[in-house]
C-alpha positions as CSV (number, residue, x, y, z in Angstrom):
1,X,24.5,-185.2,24.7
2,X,20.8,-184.8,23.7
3,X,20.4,-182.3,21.0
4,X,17.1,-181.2,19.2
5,X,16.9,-179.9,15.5
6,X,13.8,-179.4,13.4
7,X,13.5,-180.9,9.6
8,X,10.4,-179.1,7.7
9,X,9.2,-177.4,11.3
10,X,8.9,-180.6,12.7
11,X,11.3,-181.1,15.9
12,X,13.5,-183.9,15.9
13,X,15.6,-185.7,19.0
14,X,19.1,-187.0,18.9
15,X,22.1,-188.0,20.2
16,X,25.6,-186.0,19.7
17,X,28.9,-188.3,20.5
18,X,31.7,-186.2,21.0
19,X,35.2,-188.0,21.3
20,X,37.7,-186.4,23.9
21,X,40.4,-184.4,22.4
22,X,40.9,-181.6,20.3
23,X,39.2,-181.0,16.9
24,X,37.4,-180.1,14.7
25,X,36.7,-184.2,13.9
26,X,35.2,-185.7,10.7
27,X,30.9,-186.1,11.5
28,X,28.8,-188.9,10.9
29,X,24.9,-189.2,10.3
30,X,23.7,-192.5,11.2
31,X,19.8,-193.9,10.1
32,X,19.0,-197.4,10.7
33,X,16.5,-199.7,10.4
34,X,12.9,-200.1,9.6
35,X,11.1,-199.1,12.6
36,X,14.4,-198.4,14.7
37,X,14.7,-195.8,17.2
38,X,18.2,-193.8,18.3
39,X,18.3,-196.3,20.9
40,X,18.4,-199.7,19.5
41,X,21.0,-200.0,16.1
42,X,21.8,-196.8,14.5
43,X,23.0,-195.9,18.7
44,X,25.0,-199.1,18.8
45,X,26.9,-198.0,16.4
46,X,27.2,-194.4,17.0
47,X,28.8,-195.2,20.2
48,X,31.1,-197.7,18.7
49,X,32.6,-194.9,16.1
50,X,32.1,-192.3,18.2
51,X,35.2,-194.2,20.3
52,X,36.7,-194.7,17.0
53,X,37.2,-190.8,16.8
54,X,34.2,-189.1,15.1
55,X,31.5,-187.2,16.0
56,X,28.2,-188.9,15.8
57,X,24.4,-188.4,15.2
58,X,22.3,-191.0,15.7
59,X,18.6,-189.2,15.7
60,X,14.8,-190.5,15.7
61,X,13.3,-189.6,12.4
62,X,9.7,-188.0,12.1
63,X,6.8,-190.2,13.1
64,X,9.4,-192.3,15.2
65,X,10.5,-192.0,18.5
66,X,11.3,-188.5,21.1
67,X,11.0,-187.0,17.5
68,X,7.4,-185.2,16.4
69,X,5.5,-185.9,13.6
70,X,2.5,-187.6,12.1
71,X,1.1,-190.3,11.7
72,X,3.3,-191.6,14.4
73,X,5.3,-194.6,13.6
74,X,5.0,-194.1,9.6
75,X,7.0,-194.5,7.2
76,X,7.9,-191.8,5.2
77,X,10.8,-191.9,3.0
78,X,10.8,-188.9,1.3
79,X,10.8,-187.3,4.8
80,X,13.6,-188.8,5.8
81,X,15.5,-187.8,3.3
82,X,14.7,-184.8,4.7
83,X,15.7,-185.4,8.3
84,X,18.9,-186.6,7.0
85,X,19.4,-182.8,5.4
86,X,18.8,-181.4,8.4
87,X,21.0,-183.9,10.5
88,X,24.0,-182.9,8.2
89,X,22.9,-179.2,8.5
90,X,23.5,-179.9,12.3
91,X,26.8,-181.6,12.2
92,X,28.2,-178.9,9.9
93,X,26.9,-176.5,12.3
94,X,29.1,-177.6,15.6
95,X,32.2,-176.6,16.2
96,X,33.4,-180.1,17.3
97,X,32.6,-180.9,13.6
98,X,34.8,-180.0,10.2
99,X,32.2,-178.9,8.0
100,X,33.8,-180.9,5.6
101,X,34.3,-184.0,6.4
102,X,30.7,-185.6,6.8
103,X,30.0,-189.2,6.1
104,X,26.8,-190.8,5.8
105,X,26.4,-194.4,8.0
106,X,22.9,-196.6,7.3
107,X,22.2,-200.0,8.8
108,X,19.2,-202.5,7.7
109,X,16.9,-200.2,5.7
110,X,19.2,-196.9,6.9
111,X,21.4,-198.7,4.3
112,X,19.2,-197.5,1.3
113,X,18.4,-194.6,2.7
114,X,22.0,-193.5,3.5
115,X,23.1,-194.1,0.1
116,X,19.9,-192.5,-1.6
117,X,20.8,-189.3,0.4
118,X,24.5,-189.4,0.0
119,X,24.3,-189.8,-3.4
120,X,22.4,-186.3,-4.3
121,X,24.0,-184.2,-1.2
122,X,27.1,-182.7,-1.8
123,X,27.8,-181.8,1.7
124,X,27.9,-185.9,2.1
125,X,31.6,-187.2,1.3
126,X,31.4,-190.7,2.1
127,X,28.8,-193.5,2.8
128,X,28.9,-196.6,4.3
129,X,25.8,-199.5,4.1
130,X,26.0,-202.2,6.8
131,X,23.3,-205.1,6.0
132,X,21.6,-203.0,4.1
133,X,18.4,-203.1,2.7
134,X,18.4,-201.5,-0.7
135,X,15.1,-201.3,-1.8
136,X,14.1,-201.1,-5.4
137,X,10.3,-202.0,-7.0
138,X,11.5,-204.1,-10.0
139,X,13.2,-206.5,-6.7
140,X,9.8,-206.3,-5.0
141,X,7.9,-207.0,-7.8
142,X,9.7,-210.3,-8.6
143,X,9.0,-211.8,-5.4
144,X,4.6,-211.2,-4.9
145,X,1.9,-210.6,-6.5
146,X,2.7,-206.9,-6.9
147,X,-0.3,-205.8,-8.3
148,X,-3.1,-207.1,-5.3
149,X,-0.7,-205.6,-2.9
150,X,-0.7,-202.4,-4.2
151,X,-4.4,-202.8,-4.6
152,X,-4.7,-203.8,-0.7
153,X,-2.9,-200.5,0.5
154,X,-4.3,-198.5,-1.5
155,X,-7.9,-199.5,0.0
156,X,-6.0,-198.6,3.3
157,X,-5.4,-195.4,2.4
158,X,-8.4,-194.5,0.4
159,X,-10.1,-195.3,3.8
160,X,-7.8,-192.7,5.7
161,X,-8.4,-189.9,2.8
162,X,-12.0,-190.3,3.8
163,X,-11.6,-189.7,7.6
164,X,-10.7,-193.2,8.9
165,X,-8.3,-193.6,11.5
166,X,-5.0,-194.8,10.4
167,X,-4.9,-198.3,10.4
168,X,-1.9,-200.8,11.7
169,X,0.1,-203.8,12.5
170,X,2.3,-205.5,14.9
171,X,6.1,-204.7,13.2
172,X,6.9,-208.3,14.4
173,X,4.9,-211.6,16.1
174,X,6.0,-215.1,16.7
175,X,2.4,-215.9,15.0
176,X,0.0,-214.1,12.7
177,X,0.0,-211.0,10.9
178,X,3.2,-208.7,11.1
179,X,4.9,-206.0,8.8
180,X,8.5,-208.3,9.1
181,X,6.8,-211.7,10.3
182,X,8.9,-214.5,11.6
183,X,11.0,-215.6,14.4
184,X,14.4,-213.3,13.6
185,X,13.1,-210.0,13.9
186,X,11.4,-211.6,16.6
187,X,14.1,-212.6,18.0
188,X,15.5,-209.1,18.3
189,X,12.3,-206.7,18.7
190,X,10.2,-208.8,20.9
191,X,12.5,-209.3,23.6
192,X,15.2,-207.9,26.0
193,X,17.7,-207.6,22.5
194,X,15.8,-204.3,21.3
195,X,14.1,-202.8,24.3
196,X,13.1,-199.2,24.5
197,X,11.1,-197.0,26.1
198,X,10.3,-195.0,23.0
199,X,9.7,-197.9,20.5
200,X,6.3,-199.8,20.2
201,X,5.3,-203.0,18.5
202,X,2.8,-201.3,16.1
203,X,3.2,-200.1,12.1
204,X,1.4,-198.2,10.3
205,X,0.0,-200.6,7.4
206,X,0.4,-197.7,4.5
207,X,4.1,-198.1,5.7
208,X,4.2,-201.4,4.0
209,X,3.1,-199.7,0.4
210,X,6.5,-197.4,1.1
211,X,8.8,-200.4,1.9
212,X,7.6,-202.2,-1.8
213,X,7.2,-198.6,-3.9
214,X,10.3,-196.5,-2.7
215,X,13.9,-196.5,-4.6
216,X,17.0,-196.6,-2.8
217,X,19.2,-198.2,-5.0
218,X,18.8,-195.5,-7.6
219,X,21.5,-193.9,-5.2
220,X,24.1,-196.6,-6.3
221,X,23.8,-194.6,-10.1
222,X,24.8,-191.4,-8.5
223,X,27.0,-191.8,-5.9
224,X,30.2,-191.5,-8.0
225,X,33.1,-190.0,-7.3
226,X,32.4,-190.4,-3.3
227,X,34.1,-193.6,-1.9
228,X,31.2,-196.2,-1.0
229,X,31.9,-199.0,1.3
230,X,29.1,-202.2,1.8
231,X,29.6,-204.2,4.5
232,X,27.4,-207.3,4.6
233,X,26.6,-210.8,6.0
234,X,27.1,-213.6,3.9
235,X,23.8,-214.9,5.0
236,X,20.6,-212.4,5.4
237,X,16.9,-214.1,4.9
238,X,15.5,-209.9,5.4
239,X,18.4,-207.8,3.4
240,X,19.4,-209.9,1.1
241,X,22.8,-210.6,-0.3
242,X,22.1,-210.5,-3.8
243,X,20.9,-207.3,-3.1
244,X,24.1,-205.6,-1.7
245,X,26.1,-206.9,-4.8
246,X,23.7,-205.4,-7.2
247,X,23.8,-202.2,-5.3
248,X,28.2,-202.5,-4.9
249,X,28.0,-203.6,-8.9
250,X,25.6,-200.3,-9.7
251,X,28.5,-198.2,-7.6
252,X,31.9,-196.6,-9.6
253,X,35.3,-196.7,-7.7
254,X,36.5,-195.8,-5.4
255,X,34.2,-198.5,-3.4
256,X,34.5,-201.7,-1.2
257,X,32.6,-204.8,-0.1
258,X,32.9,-206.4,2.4
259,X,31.7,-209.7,3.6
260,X,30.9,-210.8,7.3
261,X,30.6,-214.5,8.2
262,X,26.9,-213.6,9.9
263,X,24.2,-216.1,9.5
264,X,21.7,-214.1,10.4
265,X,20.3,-210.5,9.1
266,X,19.9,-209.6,13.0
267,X,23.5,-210.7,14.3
268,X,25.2,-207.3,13.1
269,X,22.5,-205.3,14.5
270,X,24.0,-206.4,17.9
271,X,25.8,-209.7,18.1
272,X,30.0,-210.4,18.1
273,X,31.8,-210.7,17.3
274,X,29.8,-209.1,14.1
275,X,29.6,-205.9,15.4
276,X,32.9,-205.3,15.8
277,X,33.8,-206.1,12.5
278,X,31.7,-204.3,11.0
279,X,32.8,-201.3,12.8
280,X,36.1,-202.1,11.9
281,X,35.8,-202.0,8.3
282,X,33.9,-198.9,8.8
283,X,36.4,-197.2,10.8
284,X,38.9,-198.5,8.1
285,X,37.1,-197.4,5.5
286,X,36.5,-193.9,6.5
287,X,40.4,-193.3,8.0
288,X,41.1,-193.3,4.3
289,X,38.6,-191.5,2.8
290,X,37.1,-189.1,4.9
């Protein structure tokens, strides 16, 4: 069912997957990745756990999607950390839901995000990362020239604080200039794969400064004692694997890792039999500890 909730006044559009049966049923708060709407990956995989047995939210967050807030299609991840909050807030709040069983669920960037917000929200008593991206600057840093980057965006915005119109990108192309340039994401947002109506191939460009600035592996310090499970592909060009073991290293027990034979960052957004194992371990994961 369609539901509506408001984070910081701002109205925000979602769906609510309610398994038959009686409950109350554990809830789980999906994000996914950069750019994503409800409808593309963080849906996929509400739908697939929402067979599995629990409730689901998979929601557009501000700037994105049905969901209100400007600039449109900015990133903004303090505010999501915010839409998060109120996503639990919305869970805990239907009767379908025990209030006390809530588990957080991020895929690509969502990953990050999901762990960043589990970590400092008690309400949160599980998380689960599937090729996740978890961002950190001193990773960022390593691989450009940090310094004329920051410089570049900044000039973006310093034109925007002066009354310029927000500036942006393509969020993919098969040639030229693109926020996640080259043929995988591509492969999956320029085509049938990730149709929607409410996505559009357009970034803002101040989005960029938040992708190399923001930390979401901090969340990995501060998890503990919540169970943490990171499912990942053993190949991923975009999320990389080095980064998922830093992040599962960083985390204290009770946690899990788990590797998928994907050769591509994109297969587990929708591809088997990826998918399915991914929601397997998921649905493993969480019948023991939430």
């Amino acid at each position: 069912m369609r539901v509506e909730f408001t984070a910081d006044g701002i109205v925000l559009a979602g769906d609510l997957r309610v398994p038959e049966g009686e409950g109350p049923r554990p809830g789980l708060v999906f994000t996914g990745p950069f750019t994503g709407v409800r409808d593309q990956v963080a849906g996929l995989y509400a739908e697939r756990l929402a067979a599995r047995g629990y409730v689901t939210l998979a929601f557009d967050h501000r700037n994105w999607g049905e969901s209100g807030g400007e600039p449109r299609r900015h990133e903004d991840p303090q505010a999501k950390l915010g839409d998060l909050r109120a996503a639990v807030s919305l869970l805990r709040s239907r009767p379908e839901v025990d209030p006390e069983r809530i588990g957080a669920v991020g895929i690509c960037l969502g990953g990050g995000y999901a762990l960043r917000f589990a970590a400092f929200d008690p309400r949160v008593k599980v998380f689960a990362g599937i090729a996740g991206a978890y961002n950190n600057p001193y990773a960022m840093r390593s691989g450009m020239d940090y310094q004329a980057a920051l410089a570049s965006f900044t000039e973006v915005l310093e034109r925007q604080d002066l009354g310029g119109p927000v500036e942006y990108l393509p969020v993919v192309a098969e040639e030229g200039e693109a926020a996640m340039p080259g043929d995988e994401p591509h492969a999956y947002y320029g085509g049938a794969r990730g149709a929607s109506a409410t996505w559009a191939n357009e970034v803002t460009r101040a989005s960029v400064r938040e992708l190399i600035t923001v930390d979401n592996m901090m969340g990995a310090d501060f998890l503990s004692p919540k169970p943490a499970l990171i499912v990942h592909g053993v190949v991923d060009r975009f999320c990389s694997p080095e980064g998922a073991e830093e992040a599962f290293r960083r985390l204290d027990q009770p946690k899990q890792l788990v590797w998928v034979d994907a050769k591509q960052h994109i297969d587990l957004y929708d591809r088997e039999p990826y998918v399915t194992q991914a929601v397997d371990a998921t649905a493993d994961f969480l019948r023991e500890h939430l």
